[in-house]
C-alpha positions in Angstrom: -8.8 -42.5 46.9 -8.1 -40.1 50.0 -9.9 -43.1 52.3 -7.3 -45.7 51.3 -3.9 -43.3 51.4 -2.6 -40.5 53.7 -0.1 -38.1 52.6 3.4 -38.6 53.9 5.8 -36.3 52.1 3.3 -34.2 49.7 6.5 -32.8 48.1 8.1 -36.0 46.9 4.6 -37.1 46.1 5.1 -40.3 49.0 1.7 -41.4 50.8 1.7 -44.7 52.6 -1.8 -46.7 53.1 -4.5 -46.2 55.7 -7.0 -49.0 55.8 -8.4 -52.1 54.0 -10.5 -50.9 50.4 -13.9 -51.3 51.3 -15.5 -53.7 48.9 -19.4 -52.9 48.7 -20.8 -52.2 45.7 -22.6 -48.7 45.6 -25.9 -48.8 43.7 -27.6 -46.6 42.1 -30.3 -45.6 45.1 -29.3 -42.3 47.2 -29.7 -43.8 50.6 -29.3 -42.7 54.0 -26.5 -44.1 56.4 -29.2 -44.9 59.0 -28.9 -48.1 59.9 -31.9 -51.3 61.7 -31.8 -52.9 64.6 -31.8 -56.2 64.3 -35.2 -57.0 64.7 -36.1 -54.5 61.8 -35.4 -57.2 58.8 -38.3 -59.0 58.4 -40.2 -55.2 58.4 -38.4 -54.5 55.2 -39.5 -55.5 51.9 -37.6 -56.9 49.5 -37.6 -56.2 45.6 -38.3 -58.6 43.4 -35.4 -56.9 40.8 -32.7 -56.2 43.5 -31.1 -59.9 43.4 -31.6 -60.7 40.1 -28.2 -62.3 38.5 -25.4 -59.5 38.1 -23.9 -59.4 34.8 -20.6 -61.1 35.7 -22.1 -64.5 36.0 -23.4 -64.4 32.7 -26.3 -67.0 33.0 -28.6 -67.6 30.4 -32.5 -67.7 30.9 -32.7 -71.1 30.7 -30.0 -72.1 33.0 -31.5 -69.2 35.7 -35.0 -70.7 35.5 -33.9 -74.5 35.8 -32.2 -73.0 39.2 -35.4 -71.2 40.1 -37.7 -74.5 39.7 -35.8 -77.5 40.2 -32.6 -76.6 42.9 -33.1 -75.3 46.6 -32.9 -71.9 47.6 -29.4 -70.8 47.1 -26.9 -67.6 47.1 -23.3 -67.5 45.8 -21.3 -65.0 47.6 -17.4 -63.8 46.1 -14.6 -64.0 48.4 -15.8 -60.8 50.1 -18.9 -62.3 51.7 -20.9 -60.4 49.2 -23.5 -61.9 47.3 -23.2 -61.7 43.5 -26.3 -64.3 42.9 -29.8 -65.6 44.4 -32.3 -67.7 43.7 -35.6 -66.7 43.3 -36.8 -68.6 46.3 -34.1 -67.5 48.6 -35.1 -63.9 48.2 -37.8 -64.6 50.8 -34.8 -65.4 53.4 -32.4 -62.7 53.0 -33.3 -58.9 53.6 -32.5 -55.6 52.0 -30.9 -53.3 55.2 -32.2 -49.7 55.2 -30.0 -47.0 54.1 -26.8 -47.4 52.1 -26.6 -50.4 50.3 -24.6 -53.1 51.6 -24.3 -56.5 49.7 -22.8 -58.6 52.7 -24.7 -61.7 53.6 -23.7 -60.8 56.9 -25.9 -57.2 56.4 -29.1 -59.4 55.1 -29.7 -61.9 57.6 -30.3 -61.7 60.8 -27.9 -61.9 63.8 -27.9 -65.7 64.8 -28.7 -66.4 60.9 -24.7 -64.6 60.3 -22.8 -66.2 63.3 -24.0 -69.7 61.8 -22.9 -68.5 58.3 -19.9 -66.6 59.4 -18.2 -69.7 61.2 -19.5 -72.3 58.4 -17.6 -69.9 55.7 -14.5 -69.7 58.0 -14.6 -73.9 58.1 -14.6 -74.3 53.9 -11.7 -72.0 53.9 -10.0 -73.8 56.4 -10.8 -77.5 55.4 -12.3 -76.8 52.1 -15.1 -79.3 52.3 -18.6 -78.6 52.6 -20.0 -77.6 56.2 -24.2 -77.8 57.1 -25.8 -75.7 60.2 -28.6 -77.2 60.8 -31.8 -76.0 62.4 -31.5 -72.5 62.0 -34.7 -71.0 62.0 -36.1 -68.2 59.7 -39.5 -66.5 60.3 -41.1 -66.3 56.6 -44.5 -64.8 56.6 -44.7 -64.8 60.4 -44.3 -68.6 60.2 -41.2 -70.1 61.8 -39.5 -72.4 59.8 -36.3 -74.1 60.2 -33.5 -74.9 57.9 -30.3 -76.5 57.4 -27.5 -74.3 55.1 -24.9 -76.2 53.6 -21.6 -74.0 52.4 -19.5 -75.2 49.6 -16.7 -73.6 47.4 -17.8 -74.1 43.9 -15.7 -76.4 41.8 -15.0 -74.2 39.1 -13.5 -71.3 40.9 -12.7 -71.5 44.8 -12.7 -67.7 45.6 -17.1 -68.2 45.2 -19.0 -69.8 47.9 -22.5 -71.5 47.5 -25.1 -71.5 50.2 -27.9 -74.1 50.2 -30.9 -73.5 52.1 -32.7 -76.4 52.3 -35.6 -77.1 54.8 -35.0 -79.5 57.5 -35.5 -83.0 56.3 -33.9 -86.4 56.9 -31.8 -86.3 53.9 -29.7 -83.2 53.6 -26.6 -84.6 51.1 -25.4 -82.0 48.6 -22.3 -82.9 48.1 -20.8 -86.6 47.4 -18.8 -86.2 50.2 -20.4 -86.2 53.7 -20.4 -82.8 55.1 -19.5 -81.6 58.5 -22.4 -80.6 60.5 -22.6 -77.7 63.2 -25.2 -76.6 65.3 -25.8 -73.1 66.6 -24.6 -73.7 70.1 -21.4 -75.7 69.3 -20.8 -73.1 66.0 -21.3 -69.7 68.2 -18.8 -71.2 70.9 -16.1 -72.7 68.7 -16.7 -69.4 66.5 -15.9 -67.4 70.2 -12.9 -69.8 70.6 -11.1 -69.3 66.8 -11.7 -65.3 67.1 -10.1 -65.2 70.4 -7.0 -67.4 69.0 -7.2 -65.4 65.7 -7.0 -62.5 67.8 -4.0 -63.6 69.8 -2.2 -64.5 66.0 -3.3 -61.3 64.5 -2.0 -59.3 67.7 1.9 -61.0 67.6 1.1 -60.4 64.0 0.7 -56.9 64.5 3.3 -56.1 66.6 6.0 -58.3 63.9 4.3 -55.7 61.3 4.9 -52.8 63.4 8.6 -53.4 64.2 9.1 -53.9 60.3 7.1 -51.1 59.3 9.8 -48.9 61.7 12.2 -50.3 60.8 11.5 -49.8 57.1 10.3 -46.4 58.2 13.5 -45.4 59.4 15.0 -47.0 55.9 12.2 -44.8 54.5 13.3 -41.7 56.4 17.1 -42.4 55.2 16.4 -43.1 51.6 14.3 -40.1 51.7 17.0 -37.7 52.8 19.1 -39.1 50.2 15.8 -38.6 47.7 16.3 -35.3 48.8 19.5 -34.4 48.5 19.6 -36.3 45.1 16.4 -34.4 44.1 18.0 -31.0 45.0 21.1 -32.2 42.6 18.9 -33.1 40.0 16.8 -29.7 40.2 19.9 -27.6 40.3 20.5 -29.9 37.3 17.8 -29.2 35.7 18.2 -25.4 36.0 21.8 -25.8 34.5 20.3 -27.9 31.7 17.4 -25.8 31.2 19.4 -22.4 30.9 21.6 -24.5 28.7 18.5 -25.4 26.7 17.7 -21.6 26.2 21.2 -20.7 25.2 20.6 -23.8 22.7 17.3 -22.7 21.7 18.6 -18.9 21.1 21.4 -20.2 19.0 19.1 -22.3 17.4 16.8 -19.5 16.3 19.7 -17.4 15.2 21.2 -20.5 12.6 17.3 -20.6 11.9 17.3 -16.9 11.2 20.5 -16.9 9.2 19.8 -20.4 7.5 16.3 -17.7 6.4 19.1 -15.3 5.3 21.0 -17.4 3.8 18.1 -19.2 1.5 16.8 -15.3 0.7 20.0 -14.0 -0.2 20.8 -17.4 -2.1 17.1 -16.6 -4.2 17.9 -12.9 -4.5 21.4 -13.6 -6.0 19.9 -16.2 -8.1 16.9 -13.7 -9.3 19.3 -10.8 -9.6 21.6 -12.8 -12.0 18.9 -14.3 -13.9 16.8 -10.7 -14.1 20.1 -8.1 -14.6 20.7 -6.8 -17.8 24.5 -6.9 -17.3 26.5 -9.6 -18.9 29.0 -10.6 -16.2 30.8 -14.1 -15.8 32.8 -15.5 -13.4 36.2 -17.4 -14.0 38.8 -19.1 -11.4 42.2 -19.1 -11.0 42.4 -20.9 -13.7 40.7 -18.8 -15.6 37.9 -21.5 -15.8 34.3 -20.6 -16.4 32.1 -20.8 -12.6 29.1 -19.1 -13.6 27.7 -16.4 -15.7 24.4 -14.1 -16.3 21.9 -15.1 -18.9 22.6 -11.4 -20.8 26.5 -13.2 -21.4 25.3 -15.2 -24.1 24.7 -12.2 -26.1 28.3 -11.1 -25.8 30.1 -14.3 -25.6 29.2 -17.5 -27.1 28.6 -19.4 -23.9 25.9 -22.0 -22.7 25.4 -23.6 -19.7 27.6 -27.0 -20.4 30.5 -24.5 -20.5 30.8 -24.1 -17.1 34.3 -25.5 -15.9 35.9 -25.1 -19.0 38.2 -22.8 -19.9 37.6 -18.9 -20.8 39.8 -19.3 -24.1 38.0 -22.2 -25.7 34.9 -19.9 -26.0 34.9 -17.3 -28.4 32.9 -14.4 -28.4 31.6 -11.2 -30.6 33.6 -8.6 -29.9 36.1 -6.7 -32.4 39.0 -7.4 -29.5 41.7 -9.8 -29.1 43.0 -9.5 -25.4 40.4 -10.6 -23.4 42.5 -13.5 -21.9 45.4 -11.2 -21.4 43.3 -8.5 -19.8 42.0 -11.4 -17.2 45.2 -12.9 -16.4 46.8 -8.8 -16.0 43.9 -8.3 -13.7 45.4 -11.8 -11.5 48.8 -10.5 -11.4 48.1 -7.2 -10.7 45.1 -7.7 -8.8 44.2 -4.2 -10.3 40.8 -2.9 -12.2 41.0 -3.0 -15.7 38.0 -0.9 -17.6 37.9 -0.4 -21.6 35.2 0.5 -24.1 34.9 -2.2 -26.6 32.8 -2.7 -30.0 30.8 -6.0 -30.7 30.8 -7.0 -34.2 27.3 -5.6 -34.7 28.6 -1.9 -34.3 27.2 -2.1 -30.4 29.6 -0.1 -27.8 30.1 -2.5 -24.6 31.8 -1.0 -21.1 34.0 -3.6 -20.0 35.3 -3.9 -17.1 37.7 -6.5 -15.4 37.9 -6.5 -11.8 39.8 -9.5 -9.2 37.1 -11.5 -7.4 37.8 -11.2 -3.6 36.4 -13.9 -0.8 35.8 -12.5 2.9 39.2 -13.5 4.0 40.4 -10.6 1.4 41.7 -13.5 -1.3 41.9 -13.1 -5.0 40.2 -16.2 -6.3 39.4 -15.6 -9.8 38.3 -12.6 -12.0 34.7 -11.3 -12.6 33.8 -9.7 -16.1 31.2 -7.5 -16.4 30.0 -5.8 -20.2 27.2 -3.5 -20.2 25.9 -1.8 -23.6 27.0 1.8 -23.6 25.8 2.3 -27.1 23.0 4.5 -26.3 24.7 6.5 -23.4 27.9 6.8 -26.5 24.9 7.8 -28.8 23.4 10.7 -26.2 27.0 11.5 -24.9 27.8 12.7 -28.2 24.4 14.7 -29.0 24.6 16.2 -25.6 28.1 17.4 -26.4 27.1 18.8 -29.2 24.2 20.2 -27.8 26.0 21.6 -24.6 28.4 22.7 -27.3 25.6 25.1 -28.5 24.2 26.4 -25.7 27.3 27.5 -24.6 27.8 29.5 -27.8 24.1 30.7 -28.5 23.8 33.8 -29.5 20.6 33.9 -27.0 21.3 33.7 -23.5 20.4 30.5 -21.4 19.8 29.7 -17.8 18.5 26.7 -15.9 17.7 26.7 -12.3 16.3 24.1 -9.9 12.9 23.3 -9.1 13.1 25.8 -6.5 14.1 28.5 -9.0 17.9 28.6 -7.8 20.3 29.2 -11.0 22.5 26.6 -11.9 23.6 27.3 -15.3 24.2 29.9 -17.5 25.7 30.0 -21.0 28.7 32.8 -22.1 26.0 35.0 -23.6 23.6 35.0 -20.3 27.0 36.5 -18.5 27.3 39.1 -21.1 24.3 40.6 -20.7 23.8 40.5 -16.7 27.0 39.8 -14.5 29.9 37.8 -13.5 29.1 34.2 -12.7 30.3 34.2 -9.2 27.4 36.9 -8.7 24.4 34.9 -10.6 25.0 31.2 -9.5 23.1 30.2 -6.7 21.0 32.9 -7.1 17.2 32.9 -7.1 15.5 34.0 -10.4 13.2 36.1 -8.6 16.2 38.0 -6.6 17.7 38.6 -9.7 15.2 39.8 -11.5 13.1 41.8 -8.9 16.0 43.0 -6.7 18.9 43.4 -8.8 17.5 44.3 -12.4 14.6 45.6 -10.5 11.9 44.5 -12.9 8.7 45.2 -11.4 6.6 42.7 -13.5 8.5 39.7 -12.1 6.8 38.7 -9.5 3.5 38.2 -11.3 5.9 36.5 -14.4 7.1 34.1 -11.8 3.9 33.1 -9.8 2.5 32.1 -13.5 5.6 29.8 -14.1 5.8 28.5 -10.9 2.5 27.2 -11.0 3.9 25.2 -14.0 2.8 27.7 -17.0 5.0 28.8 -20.2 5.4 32.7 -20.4 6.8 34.7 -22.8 7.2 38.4 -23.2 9.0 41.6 -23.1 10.2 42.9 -19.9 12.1 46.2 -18.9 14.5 47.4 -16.9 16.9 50.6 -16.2 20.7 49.5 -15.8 23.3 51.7 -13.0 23.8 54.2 -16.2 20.7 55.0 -16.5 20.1 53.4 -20.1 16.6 51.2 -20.2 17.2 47.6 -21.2 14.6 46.0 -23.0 14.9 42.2 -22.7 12.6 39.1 -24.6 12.2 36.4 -22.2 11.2 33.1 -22.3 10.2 30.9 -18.9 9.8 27.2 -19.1 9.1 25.0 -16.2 10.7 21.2 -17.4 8.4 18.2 -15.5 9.4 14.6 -15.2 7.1 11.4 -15.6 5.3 12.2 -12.6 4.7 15.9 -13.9 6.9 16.9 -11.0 8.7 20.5 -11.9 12.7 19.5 -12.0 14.2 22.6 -13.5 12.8 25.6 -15.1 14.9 26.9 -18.2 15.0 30.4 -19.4 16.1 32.0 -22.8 17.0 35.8 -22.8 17.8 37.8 -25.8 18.9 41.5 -25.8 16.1 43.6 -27.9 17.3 47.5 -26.6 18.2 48.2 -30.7 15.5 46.3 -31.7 13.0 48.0 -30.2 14.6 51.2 -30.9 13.7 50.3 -34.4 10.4 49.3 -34.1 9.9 52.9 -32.3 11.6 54.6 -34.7 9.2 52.6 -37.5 5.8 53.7 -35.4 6.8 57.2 -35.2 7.9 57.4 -38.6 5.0 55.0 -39.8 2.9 57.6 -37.4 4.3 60.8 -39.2 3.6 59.5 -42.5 0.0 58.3 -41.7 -0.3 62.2 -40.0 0.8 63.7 -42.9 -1.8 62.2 -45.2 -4.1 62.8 -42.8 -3.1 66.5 -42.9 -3.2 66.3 -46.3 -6.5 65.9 -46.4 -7.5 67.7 -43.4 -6.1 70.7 -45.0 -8.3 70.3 -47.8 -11.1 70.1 -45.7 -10.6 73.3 -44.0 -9.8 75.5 -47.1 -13.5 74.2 -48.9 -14.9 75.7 -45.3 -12.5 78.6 -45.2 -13.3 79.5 -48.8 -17.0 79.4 -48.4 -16.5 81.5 -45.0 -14.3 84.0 -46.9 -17.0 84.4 -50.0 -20.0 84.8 -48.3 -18.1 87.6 -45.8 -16.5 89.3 -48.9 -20.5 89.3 -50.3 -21.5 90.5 -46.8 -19.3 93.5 -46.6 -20.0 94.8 -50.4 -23.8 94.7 -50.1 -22.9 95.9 -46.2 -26.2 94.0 -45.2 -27.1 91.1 -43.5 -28.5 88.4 -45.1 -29.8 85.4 -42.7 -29.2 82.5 -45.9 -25.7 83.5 -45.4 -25.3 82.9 -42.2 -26.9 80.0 -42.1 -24.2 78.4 -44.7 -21.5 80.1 -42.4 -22.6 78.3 -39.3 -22.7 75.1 -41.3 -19.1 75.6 -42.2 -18.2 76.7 -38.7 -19.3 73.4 -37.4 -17.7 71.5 -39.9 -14.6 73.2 -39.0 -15.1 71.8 -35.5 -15.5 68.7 -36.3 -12.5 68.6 -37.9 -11.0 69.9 -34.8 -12.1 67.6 -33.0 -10.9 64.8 -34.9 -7.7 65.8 -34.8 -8.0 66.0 -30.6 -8.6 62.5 -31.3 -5.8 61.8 -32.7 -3.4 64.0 -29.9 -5.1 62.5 -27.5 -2.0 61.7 -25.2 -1.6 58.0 -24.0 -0.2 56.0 -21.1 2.1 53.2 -22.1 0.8 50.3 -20.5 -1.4 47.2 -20.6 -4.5 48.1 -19.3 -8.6 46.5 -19.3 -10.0 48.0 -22.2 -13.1 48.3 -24.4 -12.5 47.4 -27.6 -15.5 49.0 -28.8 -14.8 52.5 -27.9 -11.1 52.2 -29.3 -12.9 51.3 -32.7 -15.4 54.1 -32.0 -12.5 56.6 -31.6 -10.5 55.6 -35.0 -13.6 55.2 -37.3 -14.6 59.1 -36.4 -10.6 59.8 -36.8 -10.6 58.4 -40.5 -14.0 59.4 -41.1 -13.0 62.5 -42.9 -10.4 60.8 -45.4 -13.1 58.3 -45.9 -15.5 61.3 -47.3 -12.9 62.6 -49.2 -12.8 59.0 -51.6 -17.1 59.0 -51.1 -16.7 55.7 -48.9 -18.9 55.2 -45.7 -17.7 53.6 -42.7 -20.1 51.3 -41.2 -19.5 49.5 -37.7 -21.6 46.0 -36.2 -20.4 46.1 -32.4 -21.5 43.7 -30.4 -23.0 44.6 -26.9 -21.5 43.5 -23.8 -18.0 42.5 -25.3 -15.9 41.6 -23.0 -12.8 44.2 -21.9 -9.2 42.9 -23.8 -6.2 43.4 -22.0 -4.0 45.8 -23.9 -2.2 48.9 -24.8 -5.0 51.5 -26.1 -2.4 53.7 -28.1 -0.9 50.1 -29.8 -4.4 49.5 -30.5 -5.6 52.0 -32.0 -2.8 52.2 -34.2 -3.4 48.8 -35.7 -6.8 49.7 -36.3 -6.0 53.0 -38.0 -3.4 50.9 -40.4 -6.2 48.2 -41.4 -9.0 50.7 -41.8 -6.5 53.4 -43.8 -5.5 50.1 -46.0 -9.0 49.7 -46.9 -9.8 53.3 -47.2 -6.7 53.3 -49.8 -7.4 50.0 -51.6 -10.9 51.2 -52.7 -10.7 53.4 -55.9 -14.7 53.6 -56.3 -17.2 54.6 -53.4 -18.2 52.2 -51.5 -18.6 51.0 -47.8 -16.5 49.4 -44.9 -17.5 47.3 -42.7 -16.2 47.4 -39.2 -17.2 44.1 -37.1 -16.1 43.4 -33.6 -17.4 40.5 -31.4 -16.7 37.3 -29.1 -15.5 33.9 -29.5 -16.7 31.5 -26.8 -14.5 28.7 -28.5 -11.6 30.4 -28.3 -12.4 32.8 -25.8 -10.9 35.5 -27.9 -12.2 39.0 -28.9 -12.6 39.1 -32.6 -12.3 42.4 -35.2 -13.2 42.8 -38.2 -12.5 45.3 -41.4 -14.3 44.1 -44.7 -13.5 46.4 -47.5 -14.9 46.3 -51.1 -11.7 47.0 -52.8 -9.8 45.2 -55.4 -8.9 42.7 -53.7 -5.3 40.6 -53.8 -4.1 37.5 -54.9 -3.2 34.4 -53.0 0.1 34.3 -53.6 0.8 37.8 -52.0 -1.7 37.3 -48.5 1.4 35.0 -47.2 4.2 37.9 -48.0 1.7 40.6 -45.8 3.4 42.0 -43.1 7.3 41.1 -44.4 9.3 44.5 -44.0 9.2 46.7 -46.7 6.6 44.5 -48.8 3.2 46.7 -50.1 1.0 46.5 -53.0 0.5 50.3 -52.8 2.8 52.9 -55.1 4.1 55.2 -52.3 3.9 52.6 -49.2 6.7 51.3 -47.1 5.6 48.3 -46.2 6.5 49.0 -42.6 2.6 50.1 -41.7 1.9 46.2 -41.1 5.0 45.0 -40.0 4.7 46.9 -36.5 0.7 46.4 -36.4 2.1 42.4 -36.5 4.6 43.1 -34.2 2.1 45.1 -31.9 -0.1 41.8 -32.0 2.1 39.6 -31.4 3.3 41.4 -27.8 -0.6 41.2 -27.2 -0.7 37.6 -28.1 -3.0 38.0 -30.7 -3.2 36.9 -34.2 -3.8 38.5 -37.6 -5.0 36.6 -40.5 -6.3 37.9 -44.2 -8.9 37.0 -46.4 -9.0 38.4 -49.8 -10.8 37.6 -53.7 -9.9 40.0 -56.5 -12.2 42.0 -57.4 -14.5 41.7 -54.1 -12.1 43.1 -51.5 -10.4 41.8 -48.8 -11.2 40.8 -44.9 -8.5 41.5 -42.2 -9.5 39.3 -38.9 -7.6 40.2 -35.4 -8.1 38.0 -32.8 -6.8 39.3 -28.8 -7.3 36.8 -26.1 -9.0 38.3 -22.9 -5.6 38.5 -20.8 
């Protein structure tokens, strides 16, 4: 299209025409623009498939072969000179031109061959009746021939011309109407005369055109400007309209956003009152019903046809008579209005009356909410009552934080440690490590702080100087997610009760010495009295007999094993929980009560096992356990006999187990579950008190003691001591 328009204005998009449209029809052939000479046409050959009927015409193959046969040579050219159709025969008259293809009949014949045609086709348009050259000669097959054309426009559509090549004859009628006849002299000289006059027309024609096209050029020009101007209005406009667009297009997206609100909230409202456990309904000013929660039916009997009607046609289930009062107080006052109420089912309801306010600040109705209280009523009251007793335990009790900070302590807890003011807020391990100065704490603390239970005994010496013994109980409290919350601690005051329990060993000790000196004593004198007789035989017969001496070093040695057993027994001890061997404590106390044993003909036998592991413990406590249980055997045996003295491990229970397995007599069932009750023996001159502190002494080690006796066959005591 840039051949046929040049650009005026390129802004406003304004072009104006350059030149006629060139009419020839490109085929499909990639030729050259070299044109022939005039002389060249007969050299060129000429396909048999170029002129062939185009499409348009749409002629059958019956109609194109009568042509072909039975009618002259003939072309039809369109109102551009082109030919659109030709004969088979008049192929031989008409040549292809080299290069691009060119359809013009003026492009296919030769020079004098086009004048003839050129001024015939300028008479039909003119006169529109046929017009004949004659004699025009065409060389065919280097033979000259000659022939007369006859031009027509075809009766069915004016704008197509026919040519008629038919070879010079006398008759040359193609028409009914007698054509006009031009020879190539007469034709090529009028044809000179009608271009030079067309010419002359086309000139003054020119000019006219020119002066209009200014003219309109100028109106052009003006309407341009104004185009312009009108343009710049417009675009300035359009920026107006367009920044007014955004603006509408931001609002837009903001009602769109809130609109999104609007709905969500509107579904989380709905949800929330459909999903809440709370009763709540909504009246007017009225007093009328506008909505309510599902949970109200269960309180007030309500469905969803109520709605509109008023509150005081619906009754409800509650043992109260002023609701409708209460709501219209709550109008006038515009005041909240809360009251615990009961349900006829015994159920405890909060309710609570409160004015219904709209953005603008305006009371337009009431809302009523009732929630069921009946199990926070229930829990109030049992934590009351338990609150109620930890404040007046007789055992002291704390709770701190997760972090170990103390935030409560009951009346007893301030008795036996300070003034509040000095405790809250305090950490348990400050108090305990820094201010009571209990040096065990800090290993006590890591183990509950990792989320263990401990229990124990712990020490301490107060500003007087007076030790404080103290039982103490750490327990770390954990939520659902087995987070630690608090940790709560129970402390009870055991100074006299362990003064007691001292007072009980020593006095348990004394009276377990003084048997043992008992028969110590008589150990010695049967030595003594030997020693004495065989040195009063000695000195009378004042010679020395080795058989004498013999049984006097015999004696002598017994006397030192006596003395060593009771080195044993002095042996002093340290106070304090140590790794030790159980075996060698065993070892130690069956060669301390071997001698009694003797005494009653009863063997003490032990079954240790190798390798057992090492039992945190108190050696001293330990030993005097074992000397009670084997002493209680040795004692419980009136006939010789043997004890058995076991010890070995548990891998189960990952315990260290001991064993003494008398043959005595054995005791009932009914007394095993009174052993170990204060003051409670089987034997004539026992206290009782022997296995009360070897429980007791057990029990600080975490150990149990469990019996296991048949009348008649003895008894089995089993203590079991965990490893640490």
């Amino acid at each position: 299209m840039s051949d046929l328009f040049r650009p005026i204005n390129s802004k406003w998009k304004i072009f104006k025409r350059s030149g006629q449209p060139s009419r020839q029809i490109t085929g499909a052939f990639n030729l050259s623009k070299s044109s022939l000479h005039e002389g060249d046409f007969s050299s060129v050959p000429l396909p048999s498939q170029l002129y062939k009927p185009l499409p348009s015409l749409k002629l059958d193959e019956m109609y194109q072969s009568m042509i072909d046969h039975f009618m002259s040579p003939c072309l039809v050219l369109n109102e551009y000179n082109e030919v659109i159709f030709c004969s088979k025969e008049a192929t031989q008259l008409i040549n292809v031109p080299v290069g691009k293809i060119n359809y013009t009949i003026f492009k296919m014949v030769p020079v004098h061959v086009s004048l003839a045609i050129g001024a015939a086709i300028k008479r039909v348009k003119e006169q529109g009746m046929s017009v004949c050259c004659q004699h025009i000669e065409f060389v065919i097959n280097n033979v000259q021939r000659r022939f007369n054309i006859t031009i027509s426009a075809l009766p069915t559509n004016h704008s197509l011309y026919l040519l008629m090549f038919d070879e010079q004859t006398d008759s040359a009628i193609i028409d009914k109407e007698e054509p006009m006849f031009l020879n190539q002299t007469s034709s090529i000289s009028e044809l000179v005369v009608d271009l030079e006059q067309e010419l002359h027309y086309t000139q003054q024609h020119l000019q006219t055109t020119i002066e209009e096209l200014e003219t309109a050029n100028e109106e052009l020009k003006s309407t341009n400007e104004e185009l312009i101007a009108s343009n710049e209005e417009l675009q300035s406009t359009n920026e107006e309209l367009q920044s007014v667009n955004e603006e509408l297009i931001s609002v837009n997206n903001q009602y769109e956003r809130k609109i999104e609100e609007l709905t969500d909230l509107n579904n989380d409202i709905d949800n929330l009152l459909i999903s809440t456990t709370i009763a709540t309904i909504f009246l007017d000013e009225q007093l009328n019903i506008k909505l309510f929660t599902p949970e109200t039916k269960t309180v007030i009997n309500v469905l969803h046809q109520d709605i509109g009607r008023p509150f005081f046609h619906i009754s409800h289930n509650f043992r109260y008579d002023h609701l409708i009062e209460d709501a219209m107080h709550v109008l006038r006052t515009n005041n909240t209005l809360q009251k615990e109420i009961q349900s006829y089912d015994n159920q405890w309801y909060s309710m609570k009356m409160m004015p219904y306010r709209t953005n603008e600040n305006l009371i337009n109705g009431v809302v009523i909410t009732f929630i069921n209280i009946t199990e926070i009523k229930r829990s109030n009251e049992e934590l009351a009552i338990t609150s109620f007793a930890v404040a007046h335990s007789p055992t002291g009790i704390f709770i701190t934080d997760h972090q170990g900070k103390i935030k409560y302590i009951n009346q007893k807890f301030m008795e036996q440690k300070h003034a509040p003011q000095e405790v809250f807020g305090l950490h348990l391990y400050d108090l305990y490590t820094k201010k009571l100065g209990v040096k065990r704490f800090p290993k006590i603390w890591n183990e509950v702080y990792r989320g263990e239970k401990w229990n124990g005994e712990i020490s301490y010496v107060q500003e007087d100087g007076e030790t404080v013994w103290e039982q103490l109980a750490l327990m770390p409290v954990k939520n659902d997610q087995d987070e630690i919350i608090h940790y709560i601690g129970l402390s009870e005051d055991i100074s006299q009760r362990k003064q007691s329990e001292m007072m009980l060993k020593n006095s348990e000790m004394l009276s377990a010495l003084g048997q043992l000196a008992a028969g110590i004593a008589h150990e010695i004198r049967n030595p003594l009295t030997s020693l004495k007789g065989f040195l009063q035989l000695m000195m009378q017969e004042e010679t020395y007999k080795k058989e004498y001496m013999d049984v006097m070093m015999s004696e002598f040695n017994r006397l030192e094993l006596i003395i060593s057993e009771l080195l044993i027994l002095a042996k002093p001890e340290v106070v304090k929980y140590e790794n030790k061997q159980i075996n060698l404590i065993l070892q130690d106390v069956c060669t301390l009560l071997h001698t009694q044993a003797i005494l009653k003909n009863i063997t003490i036998s032990t079954d240790f096992e190798e390798k057992l592991p090492v039992v945190h413990c108190i050696e001293k406590d330990m030993k005097q356990v074992f000397i009670n249980m084997v002493k209680n055997s040795i004692e419980a045996m009136d006939d010789p006999g043997s004890i058995l003295v076991v010890s070995k491990f548990d891998p189960d229970t990952n315990q260290v187990v001991v064993q003494v397995i008398d043959e005595g007599k054995g005791m009932p069932k009914d007394r095993l579950t009174r052993i170990g009750e204060p003051f409670y023996t089987t034997k004539e001159k026992g206290t009782g008190l022997g296995l009360m502190v070897s429980h007791k002494i057990i029990s600080n080690h975490k150990g149990s003691i469990s019996y296991d006796s048949e009348e008649g066959k003895g008894t089995t005591v089993e203590i079991r001591l965990p490893l640490s």
